[in-house]
PyMOL CGO cylinders between C-alpha atoms (Angstrom):
from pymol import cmd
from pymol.cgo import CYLINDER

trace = [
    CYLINDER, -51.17, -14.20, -0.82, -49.72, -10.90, 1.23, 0.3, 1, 1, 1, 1, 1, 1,
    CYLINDER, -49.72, -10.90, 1.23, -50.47, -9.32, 4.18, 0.3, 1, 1, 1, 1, 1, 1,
    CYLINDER, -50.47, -9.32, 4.18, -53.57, -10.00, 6.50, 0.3, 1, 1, 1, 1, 1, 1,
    CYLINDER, -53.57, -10.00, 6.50, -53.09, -8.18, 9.32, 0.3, 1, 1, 1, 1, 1, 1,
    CYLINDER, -53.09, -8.18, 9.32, -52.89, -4.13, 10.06, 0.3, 1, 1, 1, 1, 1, 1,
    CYLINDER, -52.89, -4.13, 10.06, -50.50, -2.54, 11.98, 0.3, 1, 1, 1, 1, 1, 1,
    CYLINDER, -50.50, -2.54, 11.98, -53.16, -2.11, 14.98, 0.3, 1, 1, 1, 1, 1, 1,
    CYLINDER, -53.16, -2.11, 14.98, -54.58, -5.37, 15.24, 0.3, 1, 1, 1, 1, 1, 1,
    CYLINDER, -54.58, -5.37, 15.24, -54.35, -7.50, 18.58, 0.3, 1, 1, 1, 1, 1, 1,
    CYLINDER, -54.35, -7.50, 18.58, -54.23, -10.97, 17.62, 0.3, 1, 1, 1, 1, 1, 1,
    CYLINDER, -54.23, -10.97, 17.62, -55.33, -13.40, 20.32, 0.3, 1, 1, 1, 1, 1, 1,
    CYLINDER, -55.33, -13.40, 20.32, -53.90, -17.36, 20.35, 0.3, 1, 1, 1, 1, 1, 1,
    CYLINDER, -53.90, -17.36, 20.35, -56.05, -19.38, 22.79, 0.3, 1, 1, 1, 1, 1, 1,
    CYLINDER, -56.05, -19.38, 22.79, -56.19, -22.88, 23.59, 0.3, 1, 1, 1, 1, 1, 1,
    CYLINDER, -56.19, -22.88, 23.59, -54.45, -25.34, 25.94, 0.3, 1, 1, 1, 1, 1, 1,
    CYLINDER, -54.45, -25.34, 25.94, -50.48, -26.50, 26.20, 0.3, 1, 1, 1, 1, 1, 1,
    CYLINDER, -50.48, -26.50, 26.20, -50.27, -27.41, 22.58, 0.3, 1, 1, 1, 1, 1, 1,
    CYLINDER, -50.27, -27.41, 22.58, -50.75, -23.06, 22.00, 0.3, 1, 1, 1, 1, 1, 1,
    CYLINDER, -50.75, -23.06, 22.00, -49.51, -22.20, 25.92, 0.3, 1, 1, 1, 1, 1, 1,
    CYLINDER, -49.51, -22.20, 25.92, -45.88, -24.38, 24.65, 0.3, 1, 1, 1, 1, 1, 1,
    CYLINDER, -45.88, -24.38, 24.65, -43.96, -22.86, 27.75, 0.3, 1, 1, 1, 1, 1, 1,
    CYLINDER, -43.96, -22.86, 27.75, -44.78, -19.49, 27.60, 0.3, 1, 1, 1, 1, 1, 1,
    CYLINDER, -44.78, -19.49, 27.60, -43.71, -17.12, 30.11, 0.3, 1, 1, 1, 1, 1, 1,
    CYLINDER, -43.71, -17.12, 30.11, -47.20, -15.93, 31.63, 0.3, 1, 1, 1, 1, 1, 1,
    CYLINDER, -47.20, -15.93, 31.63, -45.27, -13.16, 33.39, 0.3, 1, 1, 1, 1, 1, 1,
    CYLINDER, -45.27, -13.16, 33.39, -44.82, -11.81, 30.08, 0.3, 1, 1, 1, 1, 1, 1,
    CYLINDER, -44.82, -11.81, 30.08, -47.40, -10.07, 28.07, 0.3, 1, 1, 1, 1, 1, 1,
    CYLINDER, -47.40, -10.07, 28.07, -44.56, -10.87, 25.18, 0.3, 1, 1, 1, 1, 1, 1,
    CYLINDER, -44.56, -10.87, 25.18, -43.91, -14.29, 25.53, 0.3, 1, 1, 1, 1, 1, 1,
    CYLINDER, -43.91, -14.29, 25.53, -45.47, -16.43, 22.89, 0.3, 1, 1, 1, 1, 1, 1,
    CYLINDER, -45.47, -16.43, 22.89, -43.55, -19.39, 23.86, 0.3, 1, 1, 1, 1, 1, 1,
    CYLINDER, -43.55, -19.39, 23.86, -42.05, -22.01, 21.67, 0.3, 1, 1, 1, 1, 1, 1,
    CYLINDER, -42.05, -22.01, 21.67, -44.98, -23.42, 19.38, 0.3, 1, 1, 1, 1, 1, 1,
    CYLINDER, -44.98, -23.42, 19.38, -46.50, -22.14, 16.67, 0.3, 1, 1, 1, 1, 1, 1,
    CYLINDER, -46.50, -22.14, 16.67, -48.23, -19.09, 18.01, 0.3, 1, 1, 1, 1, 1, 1,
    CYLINDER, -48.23, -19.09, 18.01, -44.15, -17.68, 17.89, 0.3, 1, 1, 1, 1, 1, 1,
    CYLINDER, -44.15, -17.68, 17.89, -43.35, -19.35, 14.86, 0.3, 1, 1, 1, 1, 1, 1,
    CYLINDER, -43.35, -19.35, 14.86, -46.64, -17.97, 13.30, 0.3, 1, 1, 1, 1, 1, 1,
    CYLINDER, -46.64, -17.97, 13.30, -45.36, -14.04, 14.46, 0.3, 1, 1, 1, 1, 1, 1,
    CYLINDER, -45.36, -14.04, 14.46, -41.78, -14.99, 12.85, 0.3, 1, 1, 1, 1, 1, 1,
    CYLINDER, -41.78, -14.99, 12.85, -42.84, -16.12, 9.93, 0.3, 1, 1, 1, 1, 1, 1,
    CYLINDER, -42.84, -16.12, 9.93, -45.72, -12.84, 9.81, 0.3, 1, 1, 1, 1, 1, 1,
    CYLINDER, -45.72, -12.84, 9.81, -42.72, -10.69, 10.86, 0.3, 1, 1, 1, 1, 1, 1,
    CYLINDER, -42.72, -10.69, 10.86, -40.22, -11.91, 8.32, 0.3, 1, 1, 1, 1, 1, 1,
    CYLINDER, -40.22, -11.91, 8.32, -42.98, -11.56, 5.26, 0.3, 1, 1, 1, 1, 1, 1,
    CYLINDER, -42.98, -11.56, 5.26, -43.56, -7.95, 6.46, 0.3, 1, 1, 1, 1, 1, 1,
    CYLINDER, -43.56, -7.95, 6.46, -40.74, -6.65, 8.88, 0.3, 1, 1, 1, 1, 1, 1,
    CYLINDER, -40.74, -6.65, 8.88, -42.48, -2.92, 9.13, 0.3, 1, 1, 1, 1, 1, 1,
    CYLINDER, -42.48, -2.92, 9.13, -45.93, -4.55, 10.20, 0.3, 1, 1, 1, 1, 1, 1,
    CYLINDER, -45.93, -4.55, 10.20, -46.30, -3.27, 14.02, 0.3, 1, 1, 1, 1, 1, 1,
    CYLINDER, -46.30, -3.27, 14.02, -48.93, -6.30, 14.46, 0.3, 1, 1, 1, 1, 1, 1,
    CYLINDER, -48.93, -6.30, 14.46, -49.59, -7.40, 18.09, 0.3, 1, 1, 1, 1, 1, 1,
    CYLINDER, -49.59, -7.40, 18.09, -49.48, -11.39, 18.95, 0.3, 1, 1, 1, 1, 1, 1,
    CYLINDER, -49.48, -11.39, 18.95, -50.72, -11.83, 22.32, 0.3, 1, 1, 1, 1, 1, 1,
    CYLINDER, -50.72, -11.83, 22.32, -50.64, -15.69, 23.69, 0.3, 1, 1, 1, 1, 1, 1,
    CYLINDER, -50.64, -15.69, 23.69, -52.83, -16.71, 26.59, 0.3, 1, 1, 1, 1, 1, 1,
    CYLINDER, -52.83, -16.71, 26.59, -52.91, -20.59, 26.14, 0.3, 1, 1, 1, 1, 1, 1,
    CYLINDER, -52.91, -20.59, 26.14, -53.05, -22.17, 29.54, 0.3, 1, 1, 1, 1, 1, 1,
    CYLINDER, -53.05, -22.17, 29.54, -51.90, -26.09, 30.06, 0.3, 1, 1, 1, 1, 1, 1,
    CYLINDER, -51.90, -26.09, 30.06, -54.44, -28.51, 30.96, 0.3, 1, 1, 1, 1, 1, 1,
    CYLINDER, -54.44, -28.51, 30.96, -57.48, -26.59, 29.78, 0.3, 1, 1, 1, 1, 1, 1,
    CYLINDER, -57.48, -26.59, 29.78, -60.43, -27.66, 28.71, 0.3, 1, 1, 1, 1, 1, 1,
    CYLINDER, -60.43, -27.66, 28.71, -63.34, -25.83, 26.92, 0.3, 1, 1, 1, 1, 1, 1,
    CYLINDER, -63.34, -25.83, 26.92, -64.84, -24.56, 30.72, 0.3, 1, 1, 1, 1, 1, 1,
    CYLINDER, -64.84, -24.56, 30.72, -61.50, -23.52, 31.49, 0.3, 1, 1, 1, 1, 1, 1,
    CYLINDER, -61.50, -23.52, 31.49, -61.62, -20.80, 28.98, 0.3, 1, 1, 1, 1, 1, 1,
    CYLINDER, -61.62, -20.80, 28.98, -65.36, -19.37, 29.93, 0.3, 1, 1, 1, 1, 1, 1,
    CYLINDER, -65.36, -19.37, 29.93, -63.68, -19.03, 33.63, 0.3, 1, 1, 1, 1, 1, 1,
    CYLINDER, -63.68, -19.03, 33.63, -60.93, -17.14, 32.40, 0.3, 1, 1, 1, 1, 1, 1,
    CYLINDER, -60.93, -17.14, 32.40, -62.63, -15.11, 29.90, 0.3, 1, 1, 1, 1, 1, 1,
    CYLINDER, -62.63, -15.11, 29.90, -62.45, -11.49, 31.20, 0.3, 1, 1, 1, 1, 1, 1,
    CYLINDER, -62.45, -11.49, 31.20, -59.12, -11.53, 31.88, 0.3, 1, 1, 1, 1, 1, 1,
    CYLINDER, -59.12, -11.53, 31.88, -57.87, -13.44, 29.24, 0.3, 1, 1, 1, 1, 1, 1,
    CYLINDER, -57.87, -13.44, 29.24, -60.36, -12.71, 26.19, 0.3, 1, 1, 1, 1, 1, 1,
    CYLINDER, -60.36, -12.71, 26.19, -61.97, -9.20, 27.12, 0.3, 1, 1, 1, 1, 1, 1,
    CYLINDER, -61.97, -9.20, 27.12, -59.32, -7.36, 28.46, 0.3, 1, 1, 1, 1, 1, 1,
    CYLINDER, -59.32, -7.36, 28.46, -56.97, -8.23, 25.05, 0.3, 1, 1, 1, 1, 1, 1,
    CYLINDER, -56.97, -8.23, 25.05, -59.46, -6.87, 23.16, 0.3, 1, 1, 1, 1, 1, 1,
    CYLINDER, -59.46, -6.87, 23.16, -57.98, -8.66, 20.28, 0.3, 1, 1, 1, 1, 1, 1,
    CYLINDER, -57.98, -8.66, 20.28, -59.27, -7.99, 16.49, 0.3, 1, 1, 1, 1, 1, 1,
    CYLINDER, -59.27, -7.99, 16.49, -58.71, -11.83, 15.86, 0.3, 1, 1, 1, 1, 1, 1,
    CYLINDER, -58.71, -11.83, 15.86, -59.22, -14.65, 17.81, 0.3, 1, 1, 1, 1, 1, 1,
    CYLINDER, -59.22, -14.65, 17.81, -57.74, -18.31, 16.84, 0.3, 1, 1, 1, 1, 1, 1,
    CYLINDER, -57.74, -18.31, 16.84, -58.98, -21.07, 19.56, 0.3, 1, 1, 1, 1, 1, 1,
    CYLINDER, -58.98, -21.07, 19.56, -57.54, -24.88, 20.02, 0.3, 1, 1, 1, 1, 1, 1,
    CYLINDER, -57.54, -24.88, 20.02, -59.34, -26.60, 22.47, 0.3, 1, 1, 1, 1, 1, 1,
    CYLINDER, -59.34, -26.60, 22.47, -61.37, -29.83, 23.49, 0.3, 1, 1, 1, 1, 1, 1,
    CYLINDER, -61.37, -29.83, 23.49, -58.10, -32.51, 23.34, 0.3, 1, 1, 1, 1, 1, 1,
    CYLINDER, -58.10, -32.51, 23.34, -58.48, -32.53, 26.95, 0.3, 1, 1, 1, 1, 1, 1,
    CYLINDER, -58.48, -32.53, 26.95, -61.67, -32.45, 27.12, 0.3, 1, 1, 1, 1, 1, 1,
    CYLINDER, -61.67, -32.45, 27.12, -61.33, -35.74, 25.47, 0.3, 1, 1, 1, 1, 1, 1,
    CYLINDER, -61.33, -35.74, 25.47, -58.12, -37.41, 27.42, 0.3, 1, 1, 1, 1, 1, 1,
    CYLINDER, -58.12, -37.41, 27.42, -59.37, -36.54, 30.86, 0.3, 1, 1, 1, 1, 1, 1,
    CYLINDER, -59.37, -36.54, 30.86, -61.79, -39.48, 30.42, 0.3, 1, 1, 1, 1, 1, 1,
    CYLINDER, -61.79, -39.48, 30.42, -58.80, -41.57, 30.14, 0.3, 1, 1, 1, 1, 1, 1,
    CYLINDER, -58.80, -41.57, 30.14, -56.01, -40.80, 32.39, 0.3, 1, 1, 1, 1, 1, 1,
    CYLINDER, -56.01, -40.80, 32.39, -58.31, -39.19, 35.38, 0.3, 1, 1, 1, 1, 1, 1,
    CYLINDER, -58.31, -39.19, 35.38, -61.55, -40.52, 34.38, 0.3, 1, 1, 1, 1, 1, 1,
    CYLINDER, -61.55, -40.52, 34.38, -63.15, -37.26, 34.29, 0.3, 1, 1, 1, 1, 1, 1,
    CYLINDER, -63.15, -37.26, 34.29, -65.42, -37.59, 31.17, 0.3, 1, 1, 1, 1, 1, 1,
    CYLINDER, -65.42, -37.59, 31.17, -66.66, -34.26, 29.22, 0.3, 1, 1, 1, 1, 1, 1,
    CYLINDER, -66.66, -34.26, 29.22, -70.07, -35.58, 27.66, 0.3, 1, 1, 1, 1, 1, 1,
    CYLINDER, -70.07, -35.58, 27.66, -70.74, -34.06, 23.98, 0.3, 1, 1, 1, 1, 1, 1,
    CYLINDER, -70.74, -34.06, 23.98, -73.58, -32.45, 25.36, 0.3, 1, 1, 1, 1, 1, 1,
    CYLINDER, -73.58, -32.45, 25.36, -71.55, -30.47, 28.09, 0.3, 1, 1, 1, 1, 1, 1,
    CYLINDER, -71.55, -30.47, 28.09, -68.76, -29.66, 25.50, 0.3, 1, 1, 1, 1, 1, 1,
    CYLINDER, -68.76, -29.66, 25.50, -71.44, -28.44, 22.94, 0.3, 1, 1, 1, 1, 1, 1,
    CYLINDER, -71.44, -28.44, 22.94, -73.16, -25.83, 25.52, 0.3, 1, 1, 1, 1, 1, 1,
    CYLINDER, -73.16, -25.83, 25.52, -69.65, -24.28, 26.87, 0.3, 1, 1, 1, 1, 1, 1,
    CYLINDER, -69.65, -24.28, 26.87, -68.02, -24.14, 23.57, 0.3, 1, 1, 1, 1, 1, 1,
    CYLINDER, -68.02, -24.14, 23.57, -71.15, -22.34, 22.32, 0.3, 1, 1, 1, 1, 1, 1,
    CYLINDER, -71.15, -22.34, 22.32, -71.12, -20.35, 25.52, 0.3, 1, 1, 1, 1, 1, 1,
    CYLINDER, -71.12, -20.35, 25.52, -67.69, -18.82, 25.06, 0.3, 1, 1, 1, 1, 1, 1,
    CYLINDER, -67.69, -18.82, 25.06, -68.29, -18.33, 21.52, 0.3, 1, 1, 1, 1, 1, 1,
    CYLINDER, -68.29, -18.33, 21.52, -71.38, -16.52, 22.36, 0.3, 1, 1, 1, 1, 1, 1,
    CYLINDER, -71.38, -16.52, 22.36, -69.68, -14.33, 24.80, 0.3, 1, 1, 1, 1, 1, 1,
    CYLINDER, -69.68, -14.33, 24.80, -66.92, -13.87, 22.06, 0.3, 1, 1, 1, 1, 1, 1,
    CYLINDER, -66.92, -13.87, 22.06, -69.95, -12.59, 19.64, 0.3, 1, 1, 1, 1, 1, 1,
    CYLINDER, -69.95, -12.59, 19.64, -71.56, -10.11, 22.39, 0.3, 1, 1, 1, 1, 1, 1,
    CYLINDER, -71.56, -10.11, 22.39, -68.71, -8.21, 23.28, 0.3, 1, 1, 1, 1, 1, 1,
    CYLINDER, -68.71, -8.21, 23.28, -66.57, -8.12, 20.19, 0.3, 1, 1, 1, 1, 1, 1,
    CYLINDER, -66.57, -8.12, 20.19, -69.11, -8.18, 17.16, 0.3, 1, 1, 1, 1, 1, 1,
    CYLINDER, -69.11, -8.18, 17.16, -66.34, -7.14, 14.37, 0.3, 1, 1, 1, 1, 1, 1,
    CYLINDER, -66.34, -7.14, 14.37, -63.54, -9.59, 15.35, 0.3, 1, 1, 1, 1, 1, 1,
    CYLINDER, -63.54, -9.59, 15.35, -62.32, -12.69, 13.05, 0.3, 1, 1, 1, 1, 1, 1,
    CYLINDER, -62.32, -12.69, 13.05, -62.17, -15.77, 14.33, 0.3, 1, 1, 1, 1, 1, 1,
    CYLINDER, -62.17, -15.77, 14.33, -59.99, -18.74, 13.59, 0.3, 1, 1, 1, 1, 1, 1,
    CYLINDER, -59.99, -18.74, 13.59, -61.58, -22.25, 15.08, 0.3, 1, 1, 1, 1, 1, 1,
    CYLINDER, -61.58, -22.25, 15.08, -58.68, -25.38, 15.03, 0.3, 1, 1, 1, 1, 1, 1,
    CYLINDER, -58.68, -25.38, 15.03, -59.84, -28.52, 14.67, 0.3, 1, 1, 1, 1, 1, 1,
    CYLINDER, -59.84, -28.52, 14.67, -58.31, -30.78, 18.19, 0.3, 1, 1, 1, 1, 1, 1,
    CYLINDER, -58.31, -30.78, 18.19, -56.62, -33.74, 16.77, 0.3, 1, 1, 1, 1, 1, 1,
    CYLINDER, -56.62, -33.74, 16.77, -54.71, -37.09, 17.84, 0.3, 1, 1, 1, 1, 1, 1,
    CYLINDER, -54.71, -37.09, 17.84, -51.92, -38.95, 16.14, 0.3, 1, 1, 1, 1, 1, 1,
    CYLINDER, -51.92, -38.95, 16.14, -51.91, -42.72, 16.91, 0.3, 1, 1, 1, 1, 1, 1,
    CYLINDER, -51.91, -42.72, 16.91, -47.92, -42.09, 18.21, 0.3, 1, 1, 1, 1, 1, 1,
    CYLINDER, -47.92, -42.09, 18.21, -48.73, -44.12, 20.75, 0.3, 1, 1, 1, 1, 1, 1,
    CYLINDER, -48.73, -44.12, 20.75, -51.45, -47.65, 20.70, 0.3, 1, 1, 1, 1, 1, 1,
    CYLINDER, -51.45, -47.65, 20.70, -54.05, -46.17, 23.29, 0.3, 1, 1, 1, 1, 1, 1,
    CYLINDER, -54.05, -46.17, 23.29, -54.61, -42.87, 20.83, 0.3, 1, 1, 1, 1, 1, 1,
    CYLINDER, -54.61, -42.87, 20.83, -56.96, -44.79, 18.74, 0.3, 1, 1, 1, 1, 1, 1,
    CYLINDER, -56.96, -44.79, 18.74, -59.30, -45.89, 21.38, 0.3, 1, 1, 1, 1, 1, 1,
    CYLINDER, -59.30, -45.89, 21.38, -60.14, -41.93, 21.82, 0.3, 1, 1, 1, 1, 1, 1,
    CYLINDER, -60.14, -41.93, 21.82, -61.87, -41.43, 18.36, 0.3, 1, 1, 1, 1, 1, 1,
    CYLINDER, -61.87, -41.43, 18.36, -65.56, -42.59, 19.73, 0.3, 1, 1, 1, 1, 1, 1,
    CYLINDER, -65.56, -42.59, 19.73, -65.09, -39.46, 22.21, 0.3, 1, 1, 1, 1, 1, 1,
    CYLINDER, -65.09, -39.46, 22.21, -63.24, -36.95, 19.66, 0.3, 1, 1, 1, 1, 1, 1,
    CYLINDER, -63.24, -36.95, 19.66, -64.31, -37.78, 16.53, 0.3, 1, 1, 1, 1, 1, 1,
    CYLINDER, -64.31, -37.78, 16.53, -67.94, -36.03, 17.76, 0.3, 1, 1, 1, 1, 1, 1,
    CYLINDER, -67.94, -36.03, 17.76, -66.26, -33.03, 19.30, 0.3, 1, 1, 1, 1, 1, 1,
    CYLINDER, -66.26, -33.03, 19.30, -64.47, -32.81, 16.41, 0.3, 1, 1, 1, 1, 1, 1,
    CYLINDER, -64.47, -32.81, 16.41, -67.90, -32.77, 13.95, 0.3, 1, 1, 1, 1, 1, 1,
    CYLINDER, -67.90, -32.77, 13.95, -69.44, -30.55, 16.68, 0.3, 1, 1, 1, 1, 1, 1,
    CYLINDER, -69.44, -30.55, 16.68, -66.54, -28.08, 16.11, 0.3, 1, 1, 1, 1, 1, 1,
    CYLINDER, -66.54, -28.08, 16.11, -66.53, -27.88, 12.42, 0.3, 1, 1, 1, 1, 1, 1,
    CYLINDER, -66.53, -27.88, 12.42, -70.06, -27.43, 12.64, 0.3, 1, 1, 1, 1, 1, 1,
    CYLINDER, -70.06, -27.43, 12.64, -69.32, -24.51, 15.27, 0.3, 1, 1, 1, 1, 1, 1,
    CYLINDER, -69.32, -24.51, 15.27, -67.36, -22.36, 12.66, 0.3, 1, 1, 1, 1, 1, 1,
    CYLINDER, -67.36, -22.36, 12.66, -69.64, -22.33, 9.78, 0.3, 1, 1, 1, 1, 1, 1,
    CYLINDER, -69.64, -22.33, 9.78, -71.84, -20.56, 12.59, 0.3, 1, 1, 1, 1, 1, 1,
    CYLINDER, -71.84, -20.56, 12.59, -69.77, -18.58, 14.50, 0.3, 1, 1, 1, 1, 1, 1,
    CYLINDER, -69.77, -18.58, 14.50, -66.16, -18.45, 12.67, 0.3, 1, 1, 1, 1, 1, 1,
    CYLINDER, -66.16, -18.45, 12.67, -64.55, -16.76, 9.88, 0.3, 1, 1, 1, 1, 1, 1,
    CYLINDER, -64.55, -16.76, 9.88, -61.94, -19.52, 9.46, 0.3, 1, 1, 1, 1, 1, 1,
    CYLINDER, -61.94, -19.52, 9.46, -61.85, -23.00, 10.43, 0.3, 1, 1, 1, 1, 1, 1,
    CYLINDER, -61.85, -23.00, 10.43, -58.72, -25.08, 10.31, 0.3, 1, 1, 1, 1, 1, 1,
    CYLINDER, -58.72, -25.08, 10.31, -59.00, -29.00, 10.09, 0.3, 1, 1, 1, 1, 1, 1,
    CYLINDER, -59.00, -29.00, 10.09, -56.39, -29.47, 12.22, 0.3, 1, 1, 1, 1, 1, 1,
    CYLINDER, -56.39, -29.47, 12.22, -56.63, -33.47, 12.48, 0.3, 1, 1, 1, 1, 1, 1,
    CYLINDER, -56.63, -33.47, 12.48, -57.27, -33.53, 8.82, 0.3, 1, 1, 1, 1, 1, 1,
    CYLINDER, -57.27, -33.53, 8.82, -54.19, -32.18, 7.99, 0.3, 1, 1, 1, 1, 1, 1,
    CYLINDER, -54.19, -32.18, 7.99, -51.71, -33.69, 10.15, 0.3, 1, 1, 1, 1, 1, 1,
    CYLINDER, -51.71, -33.69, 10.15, -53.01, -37.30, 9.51, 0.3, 1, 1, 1, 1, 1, 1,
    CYLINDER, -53.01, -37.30, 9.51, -52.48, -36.64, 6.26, 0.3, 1, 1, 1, 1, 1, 1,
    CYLINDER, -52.48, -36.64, 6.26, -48.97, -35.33, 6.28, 0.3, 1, 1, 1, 1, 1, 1,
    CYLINDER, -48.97, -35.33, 6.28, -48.27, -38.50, 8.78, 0.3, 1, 1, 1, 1, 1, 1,
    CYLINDER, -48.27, -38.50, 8.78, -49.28, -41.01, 5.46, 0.3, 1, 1, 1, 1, 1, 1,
    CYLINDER, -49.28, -41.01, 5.46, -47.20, -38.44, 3.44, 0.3, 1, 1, 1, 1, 1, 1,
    CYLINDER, -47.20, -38.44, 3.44, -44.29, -36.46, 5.00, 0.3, 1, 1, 1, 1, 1, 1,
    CYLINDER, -44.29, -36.46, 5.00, -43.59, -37.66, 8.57, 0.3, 1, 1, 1, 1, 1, 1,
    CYLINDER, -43.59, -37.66, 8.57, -44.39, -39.94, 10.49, 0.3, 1, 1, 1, 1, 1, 1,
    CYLINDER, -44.39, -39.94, 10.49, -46.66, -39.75, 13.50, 0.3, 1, 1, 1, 1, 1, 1,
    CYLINDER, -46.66, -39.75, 13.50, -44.37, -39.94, 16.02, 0.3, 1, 1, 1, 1, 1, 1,
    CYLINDER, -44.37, -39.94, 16.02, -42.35, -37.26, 14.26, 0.3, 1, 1, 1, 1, 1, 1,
    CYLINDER, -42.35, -37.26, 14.26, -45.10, -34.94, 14.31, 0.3, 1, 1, 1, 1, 1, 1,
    CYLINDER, -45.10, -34.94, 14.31, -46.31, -35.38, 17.90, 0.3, 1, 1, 1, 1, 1, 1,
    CYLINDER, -46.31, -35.38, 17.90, -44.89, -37.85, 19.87, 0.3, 1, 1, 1, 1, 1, 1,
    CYLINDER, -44.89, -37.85, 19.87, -47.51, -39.09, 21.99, 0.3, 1, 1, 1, 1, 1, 1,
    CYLINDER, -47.51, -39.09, 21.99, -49.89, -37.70, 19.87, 0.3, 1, 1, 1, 1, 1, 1,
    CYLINDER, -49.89, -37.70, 19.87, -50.85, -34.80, 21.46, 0.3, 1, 1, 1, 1, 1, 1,
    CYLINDER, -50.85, -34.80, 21.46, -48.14, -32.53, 21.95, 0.3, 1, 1, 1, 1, 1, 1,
    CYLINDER, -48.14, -32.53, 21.95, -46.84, -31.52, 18.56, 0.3, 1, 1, 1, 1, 1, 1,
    CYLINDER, -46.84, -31.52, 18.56, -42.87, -31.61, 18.27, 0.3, 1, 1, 1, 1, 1, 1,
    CYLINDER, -42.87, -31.61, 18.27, -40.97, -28.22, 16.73, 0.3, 1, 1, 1, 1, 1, 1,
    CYLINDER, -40.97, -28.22, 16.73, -41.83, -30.26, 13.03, 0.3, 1, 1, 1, 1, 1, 1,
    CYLINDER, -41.83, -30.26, 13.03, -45.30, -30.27, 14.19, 0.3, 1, 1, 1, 1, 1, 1,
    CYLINDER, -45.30, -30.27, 14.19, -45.89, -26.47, 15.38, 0.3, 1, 1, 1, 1, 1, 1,
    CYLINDER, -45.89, -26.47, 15.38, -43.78, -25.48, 11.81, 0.3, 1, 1, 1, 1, 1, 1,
    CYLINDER, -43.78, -25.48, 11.81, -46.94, -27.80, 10.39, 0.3, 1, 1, 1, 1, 1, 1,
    CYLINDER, -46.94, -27.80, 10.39, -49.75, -25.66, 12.42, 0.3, 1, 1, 1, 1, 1, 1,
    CYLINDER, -49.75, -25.66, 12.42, -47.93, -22.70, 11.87, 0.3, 1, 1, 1, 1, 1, 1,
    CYLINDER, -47.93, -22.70, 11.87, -48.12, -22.57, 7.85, 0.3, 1, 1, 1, 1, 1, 1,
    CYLINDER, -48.12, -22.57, 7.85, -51.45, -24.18, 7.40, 0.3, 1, 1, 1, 1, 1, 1,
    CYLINDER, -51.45, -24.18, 7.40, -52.52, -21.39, 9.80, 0.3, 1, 1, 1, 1, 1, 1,
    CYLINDER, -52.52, -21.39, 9.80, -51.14, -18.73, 7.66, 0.3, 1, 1, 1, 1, 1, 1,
    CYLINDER, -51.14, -18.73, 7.66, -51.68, -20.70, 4.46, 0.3, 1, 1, 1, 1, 1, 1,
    CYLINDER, -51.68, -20.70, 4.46, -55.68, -20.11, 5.61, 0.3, 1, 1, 1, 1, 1, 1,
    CYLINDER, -55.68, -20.11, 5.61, -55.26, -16.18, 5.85, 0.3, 1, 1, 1, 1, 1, 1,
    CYLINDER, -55.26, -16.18, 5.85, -53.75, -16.40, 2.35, 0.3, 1, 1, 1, 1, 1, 1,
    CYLINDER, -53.75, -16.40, 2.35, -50.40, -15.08, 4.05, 0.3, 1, 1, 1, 1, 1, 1,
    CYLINDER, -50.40, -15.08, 4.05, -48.77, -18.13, 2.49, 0.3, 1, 1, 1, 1, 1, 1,
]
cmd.load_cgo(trace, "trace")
């Protein structure tokens, strides 16, 4: 346990609205009001004289293709030193409430496209893959595991190539549902984690780097 980052690192949160968490995208600054902030508090608190950068560029809505299209901007120009990455819930929902479908095979090649780009251009950077998850908060939740539960393998199986940390995101919190809270406690409909939820994400994500 102690500190993980150095004063001139650039550490990058990406993912959809459970890391964007109404960020202000005006704002280089803003980290919103998830865990990406509650991560930098908690970092900040353990080690006020640490001039660490937390950069957040989690966009609502996104899915795995979202991120390749926004990838010079929002990847390569950072030019963070560590990359964490939650994606692919939506690329699982959309086949329910629009009927837009992402098949495995389309969600394998553009999650191993951006994480080939990510490889290319910044060789020496650590990255952090998240496991997407659903809570059964709400009845319909459970009909989504044929479509996740594959995305989900496909991921872990992504980090033991291509990551230096993977954290089992859906693991975790369905555990701490049987144990701690309840699902609707830590993500109402399942998706969208509640301020109990991000607290969750925040110290298993700094429990990984040892910070905790």
């Amino acid at each position: 346990m102690g500190r993980f980052f150095s004063n001139s690192d650039i550490v990058l949160f990406q993912g959809d609205s459970i890391t964007d968490c109404k960020r202000n995208r005006e704002d280089i600054e803003s980290l919103g009001n998830g865990y990406p902030a509650t991560v930098k508090a908690i970092y900040n608190t353990l080690f006020p004289s640490n001039t660490t950068t937390f950069v957040n560029k989690g966009i609502s809505g996104n899915r795995v293709r979202d991120l390749i299209a926004r990838y010079h901007e929002d990847f390569f120009e950072i030019q963070p030193t560590f990359i964490s990455i939650m994606i692919g819930i939506n690329d699982v929902w959309r086949a329910f409430d629009r009927g837009d479908p992402c098949p495995l095979e389309r969600f394998e090649r553009e999650y191993v496209q951006l994480l080939e780009l990510i490889r290319k251009d910044f060789p020496a950077v650590k990255i952090m893959l998240i496991e997407p998850f659903v809570l059964h908060s709400l009845p319909d939740r459970k009909d989504w595991h044929p479509d996740l539960d594959p995305k989900r393998a496909f991921v872990r199986s992504l980090a033991r190539e291509y990551a230096n940390y993977f954290l089992p995101l859906h693991s975790i919190l369905t555990e701490k549902a049987k144990s701690e809270f309840s699902e609707p406690v830590l993500a109402e409909d399942g998706v969208h984690p509640s301020s109990v939820g991000h607290a969750v994400i925040a110290s298993e994500y700094l429990k990984l780097l040892d910070v905790l």
